[in-house]
Residue frames as qw, qx, qy, qz and C-alpha x, y, z in Angstrom:
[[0.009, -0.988, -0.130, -0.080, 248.98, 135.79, 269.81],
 [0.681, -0.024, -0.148, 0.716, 252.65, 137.34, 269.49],
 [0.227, -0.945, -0.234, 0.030, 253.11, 140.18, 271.07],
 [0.506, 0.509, -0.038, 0.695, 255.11, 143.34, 270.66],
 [0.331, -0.755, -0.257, 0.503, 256.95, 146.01, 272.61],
 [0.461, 0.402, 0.421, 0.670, 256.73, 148.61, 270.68],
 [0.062, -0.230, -0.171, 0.956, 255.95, 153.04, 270.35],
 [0.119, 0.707, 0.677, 0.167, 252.58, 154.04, 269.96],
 [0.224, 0.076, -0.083, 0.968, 252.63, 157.85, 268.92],
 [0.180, -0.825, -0.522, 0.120, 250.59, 160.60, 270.98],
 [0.421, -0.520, -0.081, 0.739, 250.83, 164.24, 270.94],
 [0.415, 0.676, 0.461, -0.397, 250.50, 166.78, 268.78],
 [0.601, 0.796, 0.068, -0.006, 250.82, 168.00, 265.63],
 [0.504, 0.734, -0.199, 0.409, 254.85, 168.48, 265.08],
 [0.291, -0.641, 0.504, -0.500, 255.00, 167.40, 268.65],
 [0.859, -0.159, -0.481, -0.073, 255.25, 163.47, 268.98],
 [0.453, -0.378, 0.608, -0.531, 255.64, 162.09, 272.38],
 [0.708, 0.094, -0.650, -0.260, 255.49, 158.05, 272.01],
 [0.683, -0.429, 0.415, -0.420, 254.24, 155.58, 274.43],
 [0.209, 0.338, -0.911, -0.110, 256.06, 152.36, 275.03],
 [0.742, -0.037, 0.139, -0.655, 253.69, 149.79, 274.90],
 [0.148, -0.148, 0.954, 0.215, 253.17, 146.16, 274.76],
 [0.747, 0.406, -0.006, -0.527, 250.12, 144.98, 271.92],
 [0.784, 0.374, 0.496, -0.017, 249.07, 142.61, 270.05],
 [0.272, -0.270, 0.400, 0.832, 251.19, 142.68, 266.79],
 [0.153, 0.406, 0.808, 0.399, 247.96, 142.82, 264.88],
 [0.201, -0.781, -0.436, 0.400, 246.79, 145.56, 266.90],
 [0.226, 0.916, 0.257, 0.210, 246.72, 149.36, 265.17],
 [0.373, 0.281, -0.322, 0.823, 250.11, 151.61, 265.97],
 [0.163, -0.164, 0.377, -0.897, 247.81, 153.85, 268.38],
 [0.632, -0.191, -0.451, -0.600, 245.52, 151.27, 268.96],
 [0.905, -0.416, 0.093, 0.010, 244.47, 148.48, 271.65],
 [0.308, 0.514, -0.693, 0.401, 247.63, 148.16, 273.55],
 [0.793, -0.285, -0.533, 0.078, 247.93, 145.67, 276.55],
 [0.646, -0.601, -0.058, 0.466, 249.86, 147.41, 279.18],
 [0.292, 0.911, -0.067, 0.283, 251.93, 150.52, 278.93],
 [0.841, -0.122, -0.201, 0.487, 255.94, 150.11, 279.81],
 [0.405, -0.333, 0.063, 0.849, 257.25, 153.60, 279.44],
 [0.169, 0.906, 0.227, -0.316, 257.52, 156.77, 277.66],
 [0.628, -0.220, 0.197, 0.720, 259.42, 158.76, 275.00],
 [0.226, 0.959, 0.083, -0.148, 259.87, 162.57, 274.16],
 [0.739, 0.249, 0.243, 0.577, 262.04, 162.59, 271.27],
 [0.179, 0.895, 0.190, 0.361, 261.85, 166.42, 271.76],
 [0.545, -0.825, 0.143, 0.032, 264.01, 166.26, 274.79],
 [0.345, 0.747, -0.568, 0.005, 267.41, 167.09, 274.51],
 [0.747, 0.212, -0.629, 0.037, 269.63, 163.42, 274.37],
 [0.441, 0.043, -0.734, 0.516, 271.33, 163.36, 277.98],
 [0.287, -0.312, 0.530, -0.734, 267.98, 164.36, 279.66],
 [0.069, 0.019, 0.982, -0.174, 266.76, 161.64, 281.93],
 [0.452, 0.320, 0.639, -0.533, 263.20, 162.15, 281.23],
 [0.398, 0.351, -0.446, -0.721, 263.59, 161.58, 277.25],
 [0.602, -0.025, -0.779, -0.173, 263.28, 157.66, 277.82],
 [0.405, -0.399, 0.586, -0.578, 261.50, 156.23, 280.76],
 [0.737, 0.087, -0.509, -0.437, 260.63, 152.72, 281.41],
 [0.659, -0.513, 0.310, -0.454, 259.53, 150.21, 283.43],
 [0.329, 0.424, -0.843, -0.045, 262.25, 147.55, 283.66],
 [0.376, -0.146, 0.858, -0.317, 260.49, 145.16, 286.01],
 [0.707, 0.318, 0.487, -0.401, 257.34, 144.83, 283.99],
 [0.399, 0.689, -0.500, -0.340, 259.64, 144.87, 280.43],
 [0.218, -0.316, 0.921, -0.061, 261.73, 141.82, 282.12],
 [0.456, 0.175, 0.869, -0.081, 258.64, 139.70, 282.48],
 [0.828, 0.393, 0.210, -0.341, 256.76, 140.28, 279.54],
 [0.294, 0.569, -0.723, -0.257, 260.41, 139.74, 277.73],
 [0.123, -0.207, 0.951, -0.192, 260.26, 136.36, 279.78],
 [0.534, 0.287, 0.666, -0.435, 257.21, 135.61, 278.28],
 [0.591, 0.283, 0.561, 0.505, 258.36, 135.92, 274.44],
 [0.205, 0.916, 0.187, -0.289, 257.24, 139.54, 274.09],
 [0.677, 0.137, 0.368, 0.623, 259.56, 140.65, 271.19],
 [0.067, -0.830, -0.281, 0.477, 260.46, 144.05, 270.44],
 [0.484, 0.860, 0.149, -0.067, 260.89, 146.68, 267.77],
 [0.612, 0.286, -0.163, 0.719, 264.56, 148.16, 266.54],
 [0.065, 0.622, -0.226, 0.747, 263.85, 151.39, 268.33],
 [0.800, -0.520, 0.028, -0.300, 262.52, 149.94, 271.24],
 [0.921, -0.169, -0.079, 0.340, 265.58, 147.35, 271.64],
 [0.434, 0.480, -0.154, 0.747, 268.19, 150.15, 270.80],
 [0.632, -0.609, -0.031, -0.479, 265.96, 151.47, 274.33],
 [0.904, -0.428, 0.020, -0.005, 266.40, 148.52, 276.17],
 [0.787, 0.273, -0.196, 0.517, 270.34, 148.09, 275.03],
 [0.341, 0.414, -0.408, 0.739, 271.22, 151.25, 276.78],
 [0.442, -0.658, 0.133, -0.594, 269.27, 151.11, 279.43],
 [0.094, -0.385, 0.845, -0.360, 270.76, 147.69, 280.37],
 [0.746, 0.111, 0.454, -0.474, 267.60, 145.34, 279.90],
 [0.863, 0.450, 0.183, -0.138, 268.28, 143.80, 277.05],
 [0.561, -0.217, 0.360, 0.714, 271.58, 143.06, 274.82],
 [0.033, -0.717, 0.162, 0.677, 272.22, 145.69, 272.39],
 [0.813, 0.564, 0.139, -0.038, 270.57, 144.82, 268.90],
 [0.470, -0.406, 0.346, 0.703, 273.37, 144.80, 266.52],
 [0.142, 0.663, -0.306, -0.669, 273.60, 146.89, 263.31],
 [0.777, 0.415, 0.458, -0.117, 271.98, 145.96, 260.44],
 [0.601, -0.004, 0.506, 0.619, 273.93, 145.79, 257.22],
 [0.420, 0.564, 0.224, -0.675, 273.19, 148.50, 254.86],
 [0.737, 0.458, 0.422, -0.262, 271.05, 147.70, 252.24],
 [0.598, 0.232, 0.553, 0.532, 272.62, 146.90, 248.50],
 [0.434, 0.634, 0.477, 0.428, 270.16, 148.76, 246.63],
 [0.002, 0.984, 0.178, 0.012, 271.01, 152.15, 248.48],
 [0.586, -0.333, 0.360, 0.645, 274.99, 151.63, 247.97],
 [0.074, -0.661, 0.274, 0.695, 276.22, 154.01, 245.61],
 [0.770, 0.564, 0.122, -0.272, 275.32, 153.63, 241.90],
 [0.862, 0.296, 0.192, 0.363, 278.30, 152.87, 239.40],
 [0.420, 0.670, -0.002, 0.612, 279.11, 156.10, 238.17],
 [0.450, -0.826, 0.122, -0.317, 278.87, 157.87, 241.65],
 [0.845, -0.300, 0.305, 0.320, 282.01, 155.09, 243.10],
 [0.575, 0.357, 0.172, 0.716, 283.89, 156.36, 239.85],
 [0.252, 0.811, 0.104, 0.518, 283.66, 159.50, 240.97],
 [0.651, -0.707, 0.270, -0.063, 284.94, 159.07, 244.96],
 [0.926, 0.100, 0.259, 0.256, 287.15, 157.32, 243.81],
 [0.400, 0.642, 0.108, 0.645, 288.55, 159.94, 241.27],
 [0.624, -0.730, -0.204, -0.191, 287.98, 162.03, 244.36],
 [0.705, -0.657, 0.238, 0.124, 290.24, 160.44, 246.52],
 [0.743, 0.196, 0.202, 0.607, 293.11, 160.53, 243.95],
 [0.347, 0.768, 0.026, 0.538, 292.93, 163.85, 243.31]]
């Protein structure tokens, strides 16, 4: 059984509010969840303390126990100091500019 820490979403319409959770990875997004770590209201403005909350003692140990967690969840833990700071994923190939679009930035930045 591998197990995730991950955001199960609650709230309402056009109002999400996500619980951090740890589940089963096989387990439904808003389904059976094992144990609930925290909160997040993505509605709250960035530097207030109640937008992320979370429980670092019970995070630690399931981390120590292989629990493996999501990108938004680790990007979580990175600034709260639990966890190292995921690094930045590369962006993708196929959504790099097309040919003609580079010939025109290009042209662009000459003029």
């Amino acid at each position: 059984m591998s197990l995730k820490i991950r955001l199960a979403r609650a709230g309402a319409k056009k109002r999400p509010y996500y619980h951090i959770v740890l589940a089963d990875s096989r387990s439904p997004r808003d389904g059976r969840f094992i144990e609930k770590l925290g909160s997040y209201d993505p509605m709250l403005p960035l530097e207030h303390e109640a937008r992320v909350r979370l429980s670092a003692e019970r995070i630690q140990h399931w981390l120590s126990q292989g629990a493996q967690t999501t990108d938004r969840v680790a990007r979580f833990l990175g600034k709260a100091g639990l966890a190292p700071m995921p690094t930045w994923r590369e962006q993708p190939v196929k959504s790099a500019p097309k040919k003609k679009a580079q010939e025109r930035a290009k042209e662009a930045e000459a003029a």
